[in-house]
Every structure is written in C-alpha cells, then in structure tokens.
C-alpha positions as CSV (number, residue, x, y, z in Angstrom):
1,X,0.0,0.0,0.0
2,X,1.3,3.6,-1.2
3,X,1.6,5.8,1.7
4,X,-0.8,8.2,0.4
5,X,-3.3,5.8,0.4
6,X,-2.6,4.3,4.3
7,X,-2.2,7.7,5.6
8,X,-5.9,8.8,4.0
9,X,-7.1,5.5,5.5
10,X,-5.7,6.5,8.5
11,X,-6.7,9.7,8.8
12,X,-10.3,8.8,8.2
13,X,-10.7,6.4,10.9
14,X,-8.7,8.8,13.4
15,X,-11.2,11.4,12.5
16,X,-14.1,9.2,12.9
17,X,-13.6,8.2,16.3
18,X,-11.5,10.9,17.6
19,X,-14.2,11.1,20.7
20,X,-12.5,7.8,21.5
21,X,-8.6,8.5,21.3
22,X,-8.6,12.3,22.1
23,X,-10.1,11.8,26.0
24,X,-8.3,11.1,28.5
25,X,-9.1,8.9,31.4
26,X,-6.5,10.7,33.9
27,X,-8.7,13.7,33.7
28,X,-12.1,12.8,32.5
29,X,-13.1,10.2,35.3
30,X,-15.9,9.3,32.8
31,X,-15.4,9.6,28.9
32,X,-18.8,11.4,27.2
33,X,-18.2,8.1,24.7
34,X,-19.3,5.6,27.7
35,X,-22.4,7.1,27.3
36,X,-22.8,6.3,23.7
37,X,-21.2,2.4,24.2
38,X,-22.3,1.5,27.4
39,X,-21.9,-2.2,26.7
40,X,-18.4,-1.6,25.7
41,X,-18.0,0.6,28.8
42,X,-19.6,-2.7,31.2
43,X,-17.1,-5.2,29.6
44,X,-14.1,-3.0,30.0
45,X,-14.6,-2.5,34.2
46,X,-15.9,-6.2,34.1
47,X,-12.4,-7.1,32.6
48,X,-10.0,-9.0,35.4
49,X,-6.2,-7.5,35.9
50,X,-4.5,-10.4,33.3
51,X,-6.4,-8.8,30.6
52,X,-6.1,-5.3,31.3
53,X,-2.7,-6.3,31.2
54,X,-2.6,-8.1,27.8
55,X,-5.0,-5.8,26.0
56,X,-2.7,-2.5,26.7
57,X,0.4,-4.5,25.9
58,X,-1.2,-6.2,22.4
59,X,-2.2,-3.9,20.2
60,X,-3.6,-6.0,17.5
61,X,-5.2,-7.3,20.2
62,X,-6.9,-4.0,21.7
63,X,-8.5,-3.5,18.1
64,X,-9.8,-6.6,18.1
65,X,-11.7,-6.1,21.1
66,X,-13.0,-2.5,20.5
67,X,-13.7,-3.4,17.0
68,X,-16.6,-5.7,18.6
69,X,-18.3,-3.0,19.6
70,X,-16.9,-1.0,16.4
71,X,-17.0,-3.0,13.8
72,X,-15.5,0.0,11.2
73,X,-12.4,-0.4,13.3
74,X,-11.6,-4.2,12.1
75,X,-9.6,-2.3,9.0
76,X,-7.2,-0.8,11.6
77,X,-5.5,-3.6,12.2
78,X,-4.2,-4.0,8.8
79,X,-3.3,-0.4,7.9
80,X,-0.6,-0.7,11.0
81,X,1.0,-3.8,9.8
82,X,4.0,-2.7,8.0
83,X,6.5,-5.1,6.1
84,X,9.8,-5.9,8.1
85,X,12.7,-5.1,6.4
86,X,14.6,-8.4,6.0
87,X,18.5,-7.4,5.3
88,X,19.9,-7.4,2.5
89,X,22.4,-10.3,2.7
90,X,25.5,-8.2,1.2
91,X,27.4,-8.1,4.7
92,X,29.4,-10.8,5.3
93,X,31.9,-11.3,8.9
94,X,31.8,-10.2,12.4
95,X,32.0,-6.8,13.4
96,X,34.7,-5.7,15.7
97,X,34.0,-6.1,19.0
98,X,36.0,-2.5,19.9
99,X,33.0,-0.6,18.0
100,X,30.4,-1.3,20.6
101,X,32.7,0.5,23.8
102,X,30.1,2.1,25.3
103,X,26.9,0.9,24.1
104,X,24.8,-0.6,26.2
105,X,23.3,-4.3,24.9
106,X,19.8,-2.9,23.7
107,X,21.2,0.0,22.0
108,X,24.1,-1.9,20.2
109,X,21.1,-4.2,18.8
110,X,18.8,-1.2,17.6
111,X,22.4,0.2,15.9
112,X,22.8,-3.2,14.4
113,X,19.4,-3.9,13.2
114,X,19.2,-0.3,11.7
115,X,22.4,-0.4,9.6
116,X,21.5,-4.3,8.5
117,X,18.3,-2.5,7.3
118,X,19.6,0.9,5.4
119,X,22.5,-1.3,3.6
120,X,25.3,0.3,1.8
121,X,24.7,4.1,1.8
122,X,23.8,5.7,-1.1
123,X,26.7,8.8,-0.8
124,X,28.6,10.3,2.3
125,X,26.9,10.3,5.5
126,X,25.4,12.7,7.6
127,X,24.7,11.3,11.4
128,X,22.3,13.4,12.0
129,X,21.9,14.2,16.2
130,X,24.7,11.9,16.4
131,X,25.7,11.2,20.4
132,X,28.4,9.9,20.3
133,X,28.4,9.1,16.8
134,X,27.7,5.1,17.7
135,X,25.7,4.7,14.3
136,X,28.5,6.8,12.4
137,X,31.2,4.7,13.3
138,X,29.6,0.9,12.5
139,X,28.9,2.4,8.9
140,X,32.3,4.1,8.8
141,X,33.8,0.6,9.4
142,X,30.9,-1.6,7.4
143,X,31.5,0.6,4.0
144,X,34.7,2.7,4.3
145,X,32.5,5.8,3.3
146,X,33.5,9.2,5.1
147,X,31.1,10.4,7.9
148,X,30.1,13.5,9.5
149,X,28.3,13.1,12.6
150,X,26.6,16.3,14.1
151,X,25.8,16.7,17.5
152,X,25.1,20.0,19.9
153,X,26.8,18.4,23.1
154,X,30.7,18.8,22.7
155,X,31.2,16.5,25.4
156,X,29.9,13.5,23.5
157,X,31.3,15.1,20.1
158,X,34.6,14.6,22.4
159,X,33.7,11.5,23.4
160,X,33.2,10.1,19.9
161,X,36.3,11.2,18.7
162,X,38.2,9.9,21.3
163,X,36.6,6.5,20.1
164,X,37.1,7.4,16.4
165,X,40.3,7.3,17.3
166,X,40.6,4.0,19.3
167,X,38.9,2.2,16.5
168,X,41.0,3.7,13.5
169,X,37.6,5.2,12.1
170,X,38.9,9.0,12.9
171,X,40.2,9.2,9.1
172,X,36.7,8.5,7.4
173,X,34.7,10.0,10.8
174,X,34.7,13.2,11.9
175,X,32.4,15.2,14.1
176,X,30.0,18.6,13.8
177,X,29.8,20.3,17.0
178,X,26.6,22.3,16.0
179,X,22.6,22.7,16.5
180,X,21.1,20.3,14.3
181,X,17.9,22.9,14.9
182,X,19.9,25.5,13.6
183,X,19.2,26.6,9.9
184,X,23.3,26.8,9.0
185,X,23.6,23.1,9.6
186,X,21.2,22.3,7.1
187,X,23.8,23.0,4.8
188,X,26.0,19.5,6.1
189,X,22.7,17.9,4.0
190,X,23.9,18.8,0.8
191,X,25.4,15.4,-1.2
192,X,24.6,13.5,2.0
193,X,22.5,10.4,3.0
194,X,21.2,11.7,6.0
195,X,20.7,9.2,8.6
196,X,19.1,9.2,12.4
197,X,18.1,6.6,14.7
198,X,15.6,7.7,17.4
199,X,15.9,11.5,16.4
200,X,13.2,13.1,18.8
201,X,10.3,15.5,18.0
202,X,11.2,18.9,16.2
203,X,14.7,17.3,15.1
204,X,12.9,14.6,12.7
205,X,10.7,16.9,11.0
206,X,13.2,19.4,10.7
207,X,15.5,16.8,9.1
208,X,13.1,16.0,6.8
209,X,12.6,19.6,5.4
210,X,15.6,20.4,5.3
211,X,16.7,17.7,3.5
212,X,14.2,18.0,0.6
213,X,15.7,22.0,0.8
214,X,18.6,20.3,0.3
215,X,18.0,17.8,-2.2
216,X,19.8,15.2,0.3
217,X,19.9,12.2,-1.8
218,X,18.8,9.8,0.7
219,X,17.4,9.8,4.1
220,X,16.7,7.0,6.7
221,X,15.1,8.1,9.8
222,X,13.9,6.2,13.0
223,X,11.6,8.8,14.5
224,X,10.8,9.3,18.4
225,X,9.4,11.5,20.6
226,X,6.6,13.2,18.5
227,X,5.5,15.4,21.0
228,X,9.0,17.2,21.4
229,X,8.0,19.7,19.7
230,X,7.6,23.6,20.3
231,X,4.6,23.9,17.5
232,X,1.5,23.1,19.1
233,X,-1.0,21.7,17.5
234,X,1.2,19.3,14.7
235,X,-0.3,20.0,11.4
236,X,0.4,17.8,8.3
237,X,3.3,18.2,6.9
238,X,1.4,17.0,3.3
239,X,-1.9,18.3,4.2
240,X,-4.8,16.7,5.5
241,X,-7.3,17.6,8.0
242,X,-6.1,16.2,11.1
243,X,-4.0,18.2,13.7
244,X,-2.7,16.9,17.1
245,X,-2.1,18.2,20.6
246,X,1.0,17.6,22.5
247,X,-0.8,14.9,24.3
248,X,-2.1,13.3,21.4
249,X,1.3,13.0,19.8
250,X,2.1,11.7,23.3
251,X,-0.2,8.8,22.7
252,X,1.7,7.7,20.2
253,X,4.7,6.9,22.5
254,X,3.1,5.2,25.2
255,X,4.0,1.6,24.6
256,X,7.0,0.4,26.2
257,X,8.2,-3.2,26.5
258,X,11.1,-2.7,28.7
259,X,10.2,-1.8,31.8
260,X,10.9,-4.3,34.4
261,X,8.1,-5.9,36.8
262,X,9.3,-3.2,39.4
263,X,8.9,-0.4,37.5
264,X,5.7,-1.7,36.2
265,X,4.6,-1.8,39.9
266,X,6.2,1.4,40.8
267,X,4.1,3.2,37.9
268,X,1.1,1.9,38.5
269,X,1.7,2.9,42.3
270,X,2.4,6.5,41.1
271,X,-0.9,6.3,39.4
272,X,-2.9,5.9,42.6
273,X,-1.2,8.3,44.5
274,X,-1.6,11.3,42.0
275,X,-5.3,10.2,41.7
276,X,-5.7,9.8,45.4
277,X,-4.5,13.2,45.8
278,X,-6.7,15.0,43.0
279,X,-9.3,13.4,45.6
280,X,-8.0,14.8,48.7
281,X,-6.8,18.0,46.9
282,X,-10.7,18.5,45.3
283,X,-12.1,18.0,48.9
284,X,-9.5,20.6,50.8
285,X,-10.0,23.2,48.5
286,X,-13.4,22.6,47.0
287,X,-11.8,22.4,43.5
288,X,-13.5,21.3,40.4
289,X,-12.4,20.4,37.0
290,X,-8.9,18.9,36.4
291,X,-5.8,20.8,36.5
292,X,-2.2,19.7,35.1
293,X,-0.4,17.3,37.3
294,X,3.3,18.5,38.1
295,X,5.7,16.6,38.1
296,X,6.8,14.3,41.3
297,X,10.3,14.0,42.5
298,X,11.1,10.0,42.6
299,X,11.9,9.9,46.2
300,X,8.3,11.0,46.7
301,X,7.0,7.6,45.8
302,X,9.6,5.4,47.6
303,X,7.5,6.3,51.4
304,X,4.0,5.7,52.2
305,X,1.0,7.7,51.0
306,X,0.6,9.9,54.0
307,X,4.2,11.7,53.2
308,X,3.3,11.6,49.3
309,X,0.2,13.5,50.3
310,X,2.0,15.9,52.6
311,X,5.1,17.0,50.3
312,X,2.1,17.2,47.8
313,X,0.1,19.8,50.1
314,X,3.5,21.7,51.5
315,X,4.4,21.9,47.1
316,X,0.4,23.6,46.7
317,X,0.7,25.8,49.8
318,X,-2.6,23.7,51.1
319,X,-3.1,23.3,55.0
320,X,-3.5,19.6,55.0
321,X,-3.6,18.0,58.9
322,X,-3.1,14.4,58.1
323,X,-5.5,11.7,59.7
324,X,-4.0,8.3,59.1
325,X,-7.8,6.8,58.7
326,X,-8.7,9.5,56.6
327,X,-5.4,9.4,54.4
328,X,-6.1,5.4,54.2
329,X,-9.4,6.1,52.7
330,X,-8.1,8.2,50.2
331,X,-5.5,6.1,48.8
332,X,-8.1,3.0,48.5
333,X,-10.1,5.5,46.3
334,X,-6.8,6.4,44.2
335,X,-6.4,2.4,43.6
336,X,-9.9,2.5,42.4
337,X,-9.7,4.9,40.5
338,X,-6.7,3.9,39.1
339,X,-8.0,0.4,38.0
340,X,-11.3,2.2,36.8
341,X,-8.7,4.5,34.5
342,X,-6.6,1.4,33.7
343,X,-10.0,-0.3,31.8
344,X,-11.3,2.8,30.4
345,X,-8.1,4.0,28.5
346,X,-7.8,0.6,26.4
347,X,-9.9,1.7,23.6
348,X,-7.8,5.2,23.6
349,X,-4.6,2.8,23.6
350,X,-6.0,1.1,20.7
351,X,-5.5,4.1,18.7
352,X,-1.9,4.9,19.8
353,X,0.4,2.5,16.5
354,X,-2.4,4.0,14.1
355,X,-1.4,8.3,15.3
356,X,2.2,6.8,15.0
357,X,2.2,5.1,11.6
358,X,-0.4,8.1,10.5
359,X,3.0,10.6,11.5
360,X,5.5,8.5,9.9
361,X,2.9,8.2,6.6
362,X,2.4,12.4,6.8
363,X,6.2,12.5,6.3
364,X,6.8,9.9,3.9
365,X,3.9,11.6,1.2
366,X,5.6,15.1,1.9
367,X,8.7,13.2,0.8
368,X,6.8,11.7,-2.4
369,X,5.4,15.4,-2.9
370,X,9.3,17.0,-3.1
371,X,10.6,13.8,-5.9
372,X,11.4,10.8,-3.2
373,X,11.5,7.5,-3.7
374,X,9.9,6.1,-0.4
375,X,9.4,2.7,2.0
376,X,8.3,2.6,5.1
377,X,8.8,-0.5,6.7
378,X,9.7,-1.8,10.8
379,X,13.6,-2.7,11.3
380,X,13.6,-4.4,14.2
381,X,11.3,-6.6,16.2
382,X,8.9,-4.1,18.9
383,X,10.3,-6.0,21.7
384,X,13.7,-4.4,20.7
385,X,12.1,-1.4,20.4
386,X,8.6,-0.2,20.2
387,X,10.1,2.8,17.9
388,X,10.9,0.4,15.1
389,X,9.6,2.5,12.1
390,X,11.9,3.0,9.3
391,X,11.6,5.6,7.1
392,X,13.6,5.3,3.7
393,X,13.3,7.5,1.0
394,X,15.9,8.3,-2.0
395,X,16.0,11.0,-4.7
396,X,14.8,10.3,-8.2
C-alpha cells in the first residue's frame, strides 16, 4: 500500500472516532463516549487485571476487542502492519567487538538492526543528532565511506572522537559540534544520505525539510518523541485535516516493552497516589475540574502515601492536617480509580500505532510530494524497540 493511500485511510478512521482516542481517562473520570457504548464501557470495568494487562500490551489485540463493539475499526489492524525489512544479505563477517565500547546491549542491537536495514549508503553520510556518533562509526567501518556526525553536546562530540580514534575510524569519521535545529547546519545535507536513529520530536521533522531544501539524496530516519515539539497543535506536513495536541502526539509513545516488573509496579503505584490526591486536593479546597499534574520527584514515591500526600500539600501551599484513617481512605479510592482508568483507557490505547504510523505516513507523502522515492517498513522486532519504524526515502 502507497503511503498516500494508508495515511488517507488513516486519517479517516482517526477522525471518525477521535471522541474515542482524544479523551483522556486521567482527567475525564468518565469519557462522554461511555455514554454512547455502554456495553463496551460494562465489559471494560468487568475485565479481570491479566487482561487489562494483555489488551494495553497487544495492540492488535486492543483492536480486536473494541472493534466488537466497532466494527469499522476491524480495518485498523491492517493499515498498522507494516513489512519488516529483512536485510539485504550483502554483509558478510563479524564486526569488531571494539566498536560497541560504550553501548549498552539494547542500543548496540537497535544500531545493528538499523544499519542491517539501510545497507550500503547511497553517498557520504550525515549522522544526524549523532551522540556519540555510535551509528556513524559501525557504517564508517561496514562501507569505508567518510562520515560527519553532528551533535550539539561537545562532550559527547569529544567522546566520539576519542573512540574514532581508538577504532582507526577518525580518518573517514569526523564530528559537527553544531545545532542540528539551527538553519546553518542544514547545509551538512547537501550530497549527504542523511541518517538518524531515534531522532526526537522537532529534530525529525526538521530533518526531513531540510533535507528535501537540500536535495539530500537519501534519508533513513527512525523517529521518536513526536511530541517534542515547540509547535502546538502538529499540522500535516502533506496536508490533510487532522491536527494533534501535544498529548495526542504523546499517545503515540506510550507503549514500552522494557520496563521491568518493578517499574511496572512502581508506575502503576504513582498512578494511585496522583489520583488519590486530586481526591483529597478537590475535597480541601473545593476544586472542580482537572488541573495539570506537576511533576513528582522519585523519592516521593519510595514512602508511604501519608508523606506523598504531605510534600504534595507543603508543594500547593494547602493546610493539610493528616489523619492516618482519613489518608487510608483516600489512597483506596486512588487504587480505584486507578484500575477504573486502567480499563477505560484501552480503547484510547488502541489508537496509539495507528497516530504513529499516521506521523510516519504524513512524512513519507511530503517526501513523495518533493521527488522521493519512499518505504516505510519496521527494522527491528517491537520487543527491541517499540520505535521500530523506518523511514527510507531516495531522490529520483
């Protein structure tokens, strides 16, 4: 499928049944659409902690459930499933082990399974947002084609030349110490294949812009972090009607695979509190409505609830004169709640591949609109990384 086509397809359905994906349970306690599907609503409270579990962890599996209730939704499934990109084959022999100092075992995979995907590059390369310059130097080694890898930290651009040099790369590698959000070094595009793994928010689109101002002559981009942006709302790069909100783009990045067990139970923790104390916070002070959370310092969470609820009322200059029944009672209603917001934001999780492959798809047509060539297909398995869409595209 063209990526005109999916995007429009896309962009249809996300239109449809934005009153679905655009709520959010954290501040809506009820959703207007439970109204509207209150047999959906009944199944998803009714629904036991093993399947909360495996319904906001399998998203093929999320659509399938909503689209019972939805039946339009059933075409979802198959406008997120992209082609992996199976390797090329033309690599042959280890890589030296001396290239992965540094890189921690889940990163040096991601590098790996990127630069299996891209294959030989099509002209010098531009690391674009470049650390330091990890990516760069495995390419540097793989082809023997010269490499400038740009990056705004001089620490790391230190740092990667120091391993440049350790490796014998430094003589086809060199680094950019520059803003890759500056305009002037858009001009490091020019005769490059532009490359980025994981490049966040404003520094994808901008690299995408740029190089079409540029007439790069190839790009390969991993985006990240959509809502990293300073434009608010995200309008279509290649037209279309829908715009996004910074926490709609943020939907988009909310599946992780790698958090451990204790993390897992330390978020969901987190959850309750800040919902017990919206609770507490609405009864001291009489509040309505919902106002933005702040954020919480980490240490907060390690005590009990009664000290989470005082730092959090010394923090909003609220007189709070803690009862330990009363403070109990509250944090039994935050797990409540919690598990009551758990169920309810499944359908909007549902949603959360198609904003991201609708993004990806927004870029890729402006890239067919300004003479590209263009793929977009997954690089690596999700469990490596949920971020595993590539997006390839080559001047005609």
């Amino acid at each position: 499928m063209k990526p005109l086509e999916r995007k429009t397809r896309l962009e249809a359905l996300l239109l449809g049944f934005q009153d679905i994906w655009r709520p959010q349970p954290f501040k809506i306690e009820t959703p207007e659409w439970c109204t509207d599907y209150p047999a959906l609503t009944a199944e998803l409270l009714a629904l036991d902690d093993l399947n909360v579990e495996r319904l906001s962890t399998d998203n093929p599996a999320s659509i399938g459930f909503l689209a019972g209730h939805m039946p339009e939704l059933a075409e979802l499934a198959g406008l997120i499933d992209l082609p992996f990109l199976d390797p090329d084959g033309s690599r042959t022999g280890k890589e030296d082990d001396r290239l992965f100092t540094d890189i921690p075992g889940r990163k040096q995979a991601q590098i790996l399974a990127y630069a299996d995907a891209i294959g030989e590059p099509a002209a010098p390369v531009l690391e674009w947002c470049a650390g330091k310059g990890h990516l760069g130097r495995l390419l540097a080694h793989r082809w023997q084609r010269p490499v400038a890898s740009l990056e705004i930290d001089a620490t790391l651009c230190a740092a990667g030349e120091h391993l440049a040099r350790r490796t014998k790369a430094d003589a086809i590698q060199h680094f950019i110490h520059a803003d890759a959000l500056e305009h002037q070094s858009a001009r490091h595009l020019t005769g490059r294949h532009a490359i980025a793994l994981h490049a966040c928010g404003d520094l994808h689109t901008r690299l995408v812009t740029e190089a079409v101002a540029r007439n790069s002559p190839a790009l390969d981009l991993v985006p990240c972090c959509y809502y990293r942006t300073v434009a608010e709302p995200y309008v279509p790069m290649s037209g279309g009607q829908l715009t996004l909100s910074r926490d709609d783009l943020h939907l988009a990045v909310t599946e992780t695979v790698t958090a451990s067990p204790r993390l897992q139970r330390r978020s969901r923790q987190a959850l309750a509190w800040k919902l017990a104390w919206l609770e507490l916070r609405r009864q001291l002070i009489g509040e309505d409505g919902y106002r933005s959370f702040p954020s919480v310092q980490e240490t907060w969470l390690r005590g009990d609830f009664s000290a989470f609820a005082v730092r959090m009322a010394e923090r909003a200059a609220i007189d709070l004169r803690p009862d330990h029944d009363d403070l109990t009672r509250f944090e039994a209603l935050g797990h409540a709640r919690a598990a009551r917001m758990l169920r309810l934001q499944l359908p909007r999780l549902a949603f959360r591949r198609a904003l991201e492959v609708w993004l990806v798809m927004d870029m890729a047509v402006y890239l067919e609109q300004n003479g590209y060539r263009v793929e977009v297909t997954t690089f690596c398995p999700r469990d490596l990384t949920p971020r595993n869409l590539l997006l390839s595209a080559r001047r005609m």
